[in-house]
PyMOL commands that place a pseudoatom at each C-alpha (Angstrom):
pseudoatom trace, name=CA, resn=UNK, resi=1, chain=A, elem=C, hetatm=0, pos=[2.605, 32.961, 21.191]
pseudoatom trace, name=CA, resn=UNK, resi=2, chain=A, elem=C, hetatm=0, pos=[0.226, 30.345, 20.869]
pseudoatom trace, name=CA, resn=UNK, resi=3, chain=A, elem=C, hetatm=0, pos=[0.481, 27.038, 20.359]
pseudoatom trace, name=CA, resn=UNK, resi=4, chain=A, elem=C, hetatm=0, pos=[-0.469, 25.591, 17.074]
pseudoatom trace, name=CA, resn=UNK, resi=5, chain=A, elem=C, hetatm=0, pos=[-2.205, 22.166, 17.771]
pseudoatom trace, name=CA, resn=UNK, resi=6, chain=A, elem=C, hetatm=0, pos=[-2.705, 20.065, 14.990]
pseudoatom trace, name=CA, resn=UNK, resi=7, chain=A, elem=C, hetatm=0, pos=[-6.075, 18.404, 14.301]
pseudoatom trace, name=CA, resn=UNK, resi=8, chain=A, elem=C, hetatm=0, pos=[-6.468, 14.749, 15.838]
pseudoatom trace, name=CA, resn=UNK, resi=9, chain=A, elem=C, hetatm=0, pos=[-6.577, 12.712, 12.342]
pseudoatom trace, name=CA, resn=UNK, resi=10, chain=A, elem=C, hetatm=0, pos=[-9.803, 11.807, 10.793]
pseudoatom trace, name=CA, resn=UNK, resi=11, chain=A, elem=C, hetatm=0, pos=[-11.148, 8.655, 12.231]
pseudoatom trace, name=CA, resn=UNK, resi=12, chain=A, elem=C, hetatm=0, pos=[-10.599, 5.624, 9.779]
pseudoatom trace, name=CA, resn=UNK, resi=13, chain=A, elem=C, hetatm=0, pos=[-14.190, 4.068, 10.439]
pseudoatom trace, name=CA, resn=UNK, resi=14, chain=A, elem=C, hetatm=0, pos=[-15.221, 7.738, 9.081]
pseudoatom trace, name=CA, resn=UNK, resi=15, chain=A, elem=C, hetatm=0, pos=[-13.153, 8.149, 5.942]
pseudoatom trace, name=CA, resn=UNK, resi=16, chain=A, elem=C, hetatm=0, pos=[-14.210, 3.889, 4.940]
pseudoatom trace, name=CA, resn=UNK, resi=17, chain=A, elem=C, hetatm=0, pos=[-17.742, 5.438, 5.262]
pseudoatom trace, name=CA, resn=UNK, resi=18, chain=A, elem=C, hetatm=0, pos=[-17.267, 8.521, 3.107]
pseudoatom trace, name=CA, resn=UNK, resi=19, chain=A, elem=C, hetatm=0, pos=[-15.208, 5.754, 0.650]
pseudoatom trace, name=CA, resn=UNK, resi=20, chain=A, elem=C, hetatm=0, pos=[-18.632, 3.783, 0.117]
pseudoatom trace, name=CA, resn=UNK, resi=21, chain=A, elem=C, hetatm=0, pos=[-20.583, 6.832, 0.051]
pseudoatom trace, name=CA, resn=UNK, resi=22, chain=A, elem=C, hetatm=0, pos=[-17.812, 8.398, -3.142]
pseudoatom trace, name=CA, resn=UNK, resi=23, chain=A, elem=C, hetatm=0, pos=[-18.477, 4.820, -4.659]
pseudoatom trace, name=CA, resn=UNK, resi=24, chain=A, elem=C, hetatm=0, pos=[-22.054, 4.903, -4.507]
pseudoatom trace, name=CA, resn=UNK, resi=25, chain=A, elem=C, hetatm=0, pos=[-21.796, 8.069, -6.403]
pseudoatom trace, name=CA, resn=UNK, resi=26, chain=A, elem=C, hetatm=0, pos=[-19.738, 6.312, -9.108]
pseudoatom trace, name=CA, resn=UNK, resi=27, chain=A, elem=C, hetatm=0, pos=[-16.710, 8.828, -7.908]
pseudoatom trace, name=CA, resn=UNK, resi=28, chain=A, elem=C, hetatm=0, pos=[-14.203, 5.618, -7.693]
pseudoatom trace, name=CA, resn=UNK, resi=29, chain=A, elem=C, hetatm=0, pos=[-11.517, 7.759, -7.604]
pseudoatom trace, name=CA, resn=UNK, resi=30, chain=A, elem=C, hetatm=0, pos=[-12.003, 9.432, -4.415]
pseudoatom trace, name=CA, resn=UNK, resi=31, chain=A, elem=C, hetatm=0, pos=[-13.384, 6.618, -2.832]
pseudoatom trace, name=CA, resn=UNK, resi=32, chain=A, elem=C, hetatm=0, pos=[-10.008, 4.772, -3.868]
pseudoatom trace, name=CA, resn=UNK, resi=33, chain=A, elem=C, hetatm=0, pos=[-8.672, 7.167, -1.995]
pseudoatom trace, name=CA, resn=UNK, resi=34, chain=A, elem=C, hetatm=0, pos=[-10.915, 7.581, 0.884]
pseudoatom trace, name=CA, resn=UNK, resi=35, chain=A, elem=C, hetatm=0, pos=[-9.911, 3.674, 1.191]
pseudoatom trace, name=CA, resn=UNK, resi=36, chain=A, elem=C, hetatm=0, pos=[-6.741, 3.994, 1.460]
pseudoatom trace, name=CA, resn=UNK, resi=37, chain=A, elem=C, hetatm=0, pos=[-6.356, 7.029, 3.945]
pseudoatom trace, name=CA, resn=UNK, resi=38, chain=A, elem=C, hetatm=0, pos=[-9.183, 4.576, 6.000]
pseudoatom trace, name=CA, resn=UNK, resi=39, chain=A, elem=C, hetatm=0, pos=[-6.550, 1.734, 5.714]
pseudoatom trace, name=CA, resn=UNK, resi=40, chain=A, elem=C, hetatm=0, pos=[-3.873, 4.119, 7.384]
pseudoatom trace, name=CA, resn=UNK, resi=41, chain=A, elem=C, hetatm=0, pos=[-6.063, 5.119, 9.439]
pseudoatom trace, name=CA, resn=UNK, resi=42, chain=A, elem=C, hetatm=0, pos=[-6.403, 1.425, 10.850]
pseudoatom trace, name=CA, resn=UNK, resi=43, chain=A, elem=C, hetatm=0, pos=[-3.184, 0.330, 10.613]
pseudoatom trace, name=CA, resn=UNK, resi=44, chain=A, elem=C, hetatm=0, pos=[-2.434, 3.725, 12.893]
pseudoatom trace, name=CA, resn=UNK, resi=45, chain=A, elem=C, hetatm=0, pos=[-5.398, 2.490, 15.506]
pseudoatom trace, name=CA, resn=UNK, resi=46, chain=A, elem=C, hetatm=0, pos=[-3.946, -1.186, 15.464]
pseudoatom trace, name=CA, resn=UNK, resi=47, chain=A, elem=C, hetatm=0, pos=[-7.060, -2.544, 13.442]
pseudoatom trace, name=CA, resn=UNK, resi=48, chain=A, elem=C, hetatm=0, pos=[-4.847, -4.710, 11.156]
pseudoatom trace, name=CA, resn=UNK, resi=49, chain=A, elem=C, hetatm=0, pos=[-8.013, -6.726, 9.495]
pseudoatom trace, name=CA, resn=UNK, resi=50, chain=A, elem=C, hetatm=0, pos=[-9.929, -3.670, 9.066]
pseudoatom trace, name=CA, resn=UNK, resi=51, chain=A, elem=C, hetatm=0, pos=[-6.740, -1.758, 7.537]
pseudoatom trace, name=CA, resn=UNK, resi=52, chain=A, elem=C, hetatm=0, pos=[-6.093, -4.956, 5.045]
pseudoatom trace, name=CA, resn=UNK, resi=53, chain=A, elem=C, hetatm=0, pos=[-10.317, -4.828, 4.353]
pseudoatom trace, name=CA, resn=UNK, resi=54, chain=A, elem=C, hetatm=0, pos=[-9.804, -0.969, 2.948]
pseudoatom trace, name=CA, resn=UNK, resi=55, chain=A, elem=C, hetatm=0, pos=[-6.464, -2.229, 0.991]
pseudoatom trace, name=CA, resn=UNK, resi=56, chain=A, elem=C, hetatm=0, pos=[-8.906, -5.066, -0.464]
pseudoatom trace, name=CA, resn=UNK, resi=57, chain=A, elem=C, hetatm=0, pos=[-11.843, -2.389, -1.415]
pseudoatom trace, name=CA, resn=UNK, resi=58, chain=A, elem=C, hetatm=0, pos=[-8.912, 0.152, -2.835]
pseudoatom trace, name=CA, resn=UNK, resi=59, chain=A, elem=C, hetatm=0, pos=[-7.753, -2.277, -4.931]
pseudoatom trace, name=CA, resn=UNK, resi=60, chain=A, elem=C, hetatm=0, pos=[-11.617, -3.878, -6.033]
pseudoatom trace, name=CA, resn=UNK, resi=61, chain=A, elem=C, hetatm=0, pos=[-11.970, 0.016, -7.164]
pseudoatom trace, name=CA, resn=UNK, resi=62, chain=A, elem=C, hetatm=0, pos=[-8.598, 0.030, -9.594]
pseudoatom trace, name=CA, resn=UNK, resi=63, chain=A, elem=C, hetatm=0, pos=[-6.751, -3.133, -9.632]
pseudoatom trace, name=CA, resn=UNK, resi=64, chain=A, elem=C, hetatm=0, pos=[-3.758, -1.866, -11.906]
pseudoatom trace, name=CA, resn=UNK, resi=65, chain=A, elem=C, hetatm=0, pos=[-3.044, 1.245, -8.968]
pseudoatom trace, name=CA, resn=UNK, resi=66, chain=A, elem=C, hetatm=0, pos=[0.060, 0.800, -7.151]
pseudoatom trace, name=CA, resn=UNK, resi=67, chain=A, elem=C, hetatm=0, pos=[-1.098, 2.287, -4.352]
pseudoatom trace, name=CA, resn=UNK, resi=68, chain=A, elem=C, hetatm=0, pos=[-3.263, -0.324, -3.155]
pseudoatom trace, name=CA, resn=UNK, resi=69, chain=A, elem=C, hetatm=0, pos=[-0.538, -3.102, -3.730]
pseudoatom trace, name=CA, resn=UNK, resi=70, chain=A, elem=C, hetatm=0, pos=[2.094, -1.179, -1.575]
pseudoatom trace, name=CA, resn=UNK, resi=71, chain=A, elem=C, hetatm=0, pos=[-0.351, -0.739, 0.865]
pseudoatom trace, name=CA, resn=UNK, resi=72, chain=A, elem=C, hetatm=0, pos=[-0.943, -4.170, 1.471]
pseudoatom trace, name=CA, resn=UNK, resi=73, chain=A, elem=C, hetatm=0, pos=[2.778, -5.226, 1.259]
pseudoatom trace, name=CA, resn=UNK, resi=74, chain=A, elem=C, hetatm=0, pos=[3.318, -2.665, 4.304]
pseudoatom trace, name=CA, resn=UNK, resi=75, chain=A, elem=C, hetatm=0, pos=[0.467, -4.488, 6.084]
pseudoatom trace, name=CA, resn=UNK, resi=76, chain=A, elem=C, hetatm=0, pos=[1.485, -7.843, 5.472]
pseudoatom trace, name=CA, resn=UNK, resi=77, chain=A, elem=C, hetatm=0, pos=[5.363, -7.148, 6.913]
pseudoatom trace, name=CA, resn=UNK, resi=78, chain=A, elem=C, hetatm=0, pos=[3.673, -5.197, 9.468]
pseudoatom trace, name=CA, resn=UNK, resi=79, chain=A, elem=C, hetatm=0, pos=[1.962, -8.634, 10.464]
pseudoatom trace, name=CA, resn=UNK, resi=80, chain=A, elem=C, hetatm=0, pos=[5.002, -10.559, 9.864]
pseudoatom trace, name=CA, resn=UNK, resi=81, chain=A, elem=C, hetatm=0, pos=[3.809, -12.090, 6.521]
pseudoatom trace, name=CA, resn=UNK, resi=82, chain=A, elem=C, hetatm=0, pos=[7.455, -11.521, 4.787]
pseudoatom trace, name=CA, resn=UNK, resi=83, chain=A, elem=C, hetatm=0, pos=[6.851, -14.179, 2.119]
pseudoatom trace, name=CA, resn=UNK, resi=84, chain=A, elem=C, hetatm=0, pos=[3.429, -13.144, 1.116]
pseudoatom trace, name=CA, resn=UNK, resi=85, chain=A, elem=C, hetatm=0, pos=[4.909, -9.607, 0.567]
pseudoatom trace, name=CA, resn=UNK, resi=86, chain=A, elem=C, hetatm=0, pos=[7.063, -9.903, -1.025]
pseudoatom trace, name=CA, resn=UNK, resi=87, chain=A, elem=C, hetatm=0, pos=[5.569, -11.927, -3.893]
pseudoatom trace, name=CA, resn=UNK, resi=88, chain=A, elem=C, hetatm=0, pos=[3.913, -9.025, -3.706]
pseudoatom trace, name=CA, resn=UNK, resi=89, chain=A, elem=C, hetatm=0, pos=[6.108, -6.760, -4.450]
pseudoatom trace, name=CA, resn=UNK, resi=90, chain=A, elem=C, hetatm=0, pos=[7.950, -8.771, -6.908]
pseudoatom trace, name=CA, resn=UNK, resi=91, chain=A, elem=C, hetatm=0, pos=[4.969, -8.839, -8.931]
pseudoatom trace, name=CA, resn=UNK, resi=92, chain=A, elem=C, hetatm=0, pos=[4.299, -5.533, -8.475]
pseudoatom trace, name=CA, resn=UNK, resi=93, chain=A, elem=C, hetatm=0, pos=[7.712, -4.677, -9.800]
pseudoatom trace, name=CA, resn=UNK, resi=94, chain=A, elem=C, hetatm=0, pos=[7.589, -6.847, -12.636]
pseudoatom trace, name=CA, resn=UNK, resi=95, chain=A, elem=C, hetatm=0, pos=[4.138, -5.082, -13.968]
pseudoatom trace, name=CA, resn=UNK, resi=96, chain=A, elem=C, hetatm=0, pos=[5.456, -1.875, -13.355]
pseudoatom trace, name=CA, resn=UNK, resi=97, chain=A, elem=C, hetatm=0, pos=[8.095, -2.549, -15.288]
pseudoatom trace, name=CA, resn=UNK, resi=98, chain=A, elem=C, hetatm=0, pos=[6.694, -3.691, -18.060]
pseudoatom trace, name=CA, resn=UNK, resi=99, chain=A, elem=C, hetatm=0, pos=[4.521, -1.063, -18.008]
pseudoatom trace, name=CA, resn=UNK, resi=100, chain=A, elem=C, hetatm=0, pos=[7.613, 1.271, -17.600]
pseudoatom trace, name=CA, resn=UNK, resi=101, chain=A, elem=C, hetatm=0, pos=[6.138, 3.003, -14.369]
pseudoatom trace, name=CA, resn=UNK, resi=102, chain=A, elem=C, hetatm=0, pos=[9.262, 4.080, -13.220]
pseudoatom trace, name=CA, resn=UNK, resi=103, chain=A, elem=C, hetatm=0, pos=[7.949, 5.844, -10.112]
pseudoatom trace, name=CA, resn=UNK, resi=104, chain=A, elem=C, hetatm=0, pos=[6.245, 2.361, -9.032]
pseudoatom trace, name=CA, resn=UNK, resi=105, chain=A, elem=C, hetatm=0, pos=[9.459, 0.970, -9.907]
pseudoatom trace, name=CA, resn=UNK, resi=106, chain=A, elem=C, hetatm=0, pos=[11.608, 3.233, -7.310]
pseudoatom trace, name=CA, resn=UNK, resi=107, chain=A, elem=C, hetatm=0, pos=[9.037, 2.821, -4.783]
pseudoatom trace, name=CA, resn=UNK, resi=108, chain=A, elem=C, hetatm=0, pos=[9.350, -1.169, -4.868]
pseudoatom trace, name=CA, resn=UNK, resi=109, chain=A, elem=C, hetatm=0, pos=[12.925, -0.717, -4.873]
pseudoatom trace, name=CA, resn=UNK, resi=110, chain=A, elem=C, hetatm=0, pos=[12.772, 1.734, -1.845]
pseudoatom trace, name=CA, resn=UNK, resi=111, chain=A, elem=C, hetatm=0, pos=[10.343, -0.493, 0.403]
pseudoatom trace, name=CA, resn=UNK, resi=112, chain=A, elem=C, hetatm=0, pos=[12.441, -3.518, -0.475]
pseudoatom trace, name=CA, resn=UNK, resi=113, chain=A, elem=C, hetatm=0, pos=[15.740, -1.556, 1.001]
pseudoatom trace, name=CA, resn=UNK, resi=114, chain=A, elem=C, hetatm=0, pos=[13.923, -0.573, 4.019]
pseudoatom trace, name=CA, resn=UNK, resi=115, chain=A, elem=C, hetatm=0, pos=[11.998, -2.980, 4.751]
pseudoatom trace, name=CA, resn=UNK, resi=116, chain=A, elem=C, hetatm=0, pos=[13.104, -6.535, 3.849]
pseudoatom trace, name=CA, resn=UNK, resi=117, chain=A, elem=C, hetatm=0, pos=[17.214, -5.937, 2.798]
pseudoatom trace, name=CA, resn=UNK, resi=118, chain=A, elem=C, hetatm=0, pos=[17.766, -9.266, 3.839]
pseudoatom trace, name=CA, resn=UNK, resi=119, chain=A, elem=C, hetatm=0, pos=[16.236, -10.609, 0.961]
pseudoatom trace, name=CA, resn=UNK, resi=120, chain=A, elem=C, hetatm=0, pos=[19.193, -11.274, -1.372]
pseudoatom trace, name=CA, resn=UNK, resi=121, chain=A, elem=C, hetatm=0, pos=[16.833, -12.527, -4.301]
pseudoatom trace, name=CA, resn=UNK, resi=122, chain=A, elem=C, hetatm=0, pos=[13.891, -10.396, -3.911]
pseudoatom trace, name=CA, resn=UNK, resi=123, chain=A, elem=C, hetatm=0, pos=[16.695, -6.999, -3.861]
pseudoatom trace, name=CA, resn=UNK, resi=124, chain=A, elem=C, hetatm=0, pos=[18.609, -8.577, -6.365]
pseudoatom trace, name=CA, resn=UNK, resi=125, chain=A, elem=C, hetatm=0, pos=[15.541, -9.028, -8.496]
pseudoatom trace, name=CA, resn=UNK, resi=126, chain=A, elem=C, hetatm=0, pos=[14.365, -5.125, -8.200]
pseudoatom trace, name=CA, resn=UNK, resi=127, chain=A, elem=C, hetatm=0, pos=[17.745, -3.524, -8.501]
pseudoatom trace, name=CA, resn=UNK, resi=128, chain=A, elem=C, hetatm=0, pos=[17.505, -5.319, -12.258]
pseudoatom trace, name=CA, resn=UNK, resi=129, chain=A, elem=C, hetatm=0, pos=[20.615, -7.953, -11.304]
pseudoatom trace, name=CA, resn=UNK, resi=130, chain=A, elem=C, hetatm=0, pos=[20.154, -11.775, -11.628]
pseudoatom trace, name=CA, resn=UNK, resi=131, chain=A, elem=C, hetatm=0, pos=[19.457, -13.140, -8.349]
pseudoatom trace, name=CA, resn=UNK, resi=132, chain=A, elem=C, hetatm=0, pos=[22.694, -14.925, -6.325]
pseudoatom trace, name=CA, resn=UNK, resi=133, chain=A, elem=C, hetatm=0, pos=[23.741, -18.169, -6.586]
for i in range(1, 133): cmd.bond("trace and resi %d" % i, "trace and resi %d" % (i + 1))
show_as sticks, trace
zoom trace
């Protein structure tokens, strides 16, 4: 039998290209996209700045999108930045929400419990509880 070898991923300075070249066409939503599979794509290749650059032209294309936001909340704890992220995510919550986006909501909730559970007020706050004390 043969060995089935997967593809090496697409290289993230590659896909950020194709993203300008899908905006230039006025196609924002693929180039959204292309952004954020280019922001993986750095993250993956320790490129941190460049990764948070595509989160930053992902979220130019659609502001309201979730994706972008969650992106950039992985790549700020990634980096250590737990405060900026989650005001992040708070915020994010809160507009989702609102806007009664329950699959944003759940995927807040689920970051929050993986990644920063230490964060009485911030957990508290997405679960729908007041926060302690």
């Amino acid at each position: 039998l043969a060995a089935v070898i997967a593809p090496p991923p697409p290289d993230p300075l590659d896909l950020a290209r194709e993203a300008a070249l899908a905006l230039d066409a006025g196609d924002l939503t693929v180039g959204r996209a292309l952004a954020l599979e280019a922001a993986a794509g750095f993250a993956r290749t320790q490129q941190p700045d460049a990764a948070l650059d595509a989160c930053d032209q992902a979220l130019a294309i659609d502001p309201s999108a979730a994706d972008p936001h969650l992106a950039l909340a992985r790549l700020y704890l990634d980096r250590g930045w737990r405060s900026l992220a989650a005001e992040k995510l708070a915020l994010l919550h809160r507009l989702a929400a609102l806007d009664g986006d329950e699959a944003t909501v759940l995927r807040v909730r689920s970051m929050v419990s993986e990644r920063l559970p230490d964060d009485p007020a911030l957990a508290a706050m997405v679960a729908g509880s007041p926060p302690p004390g």
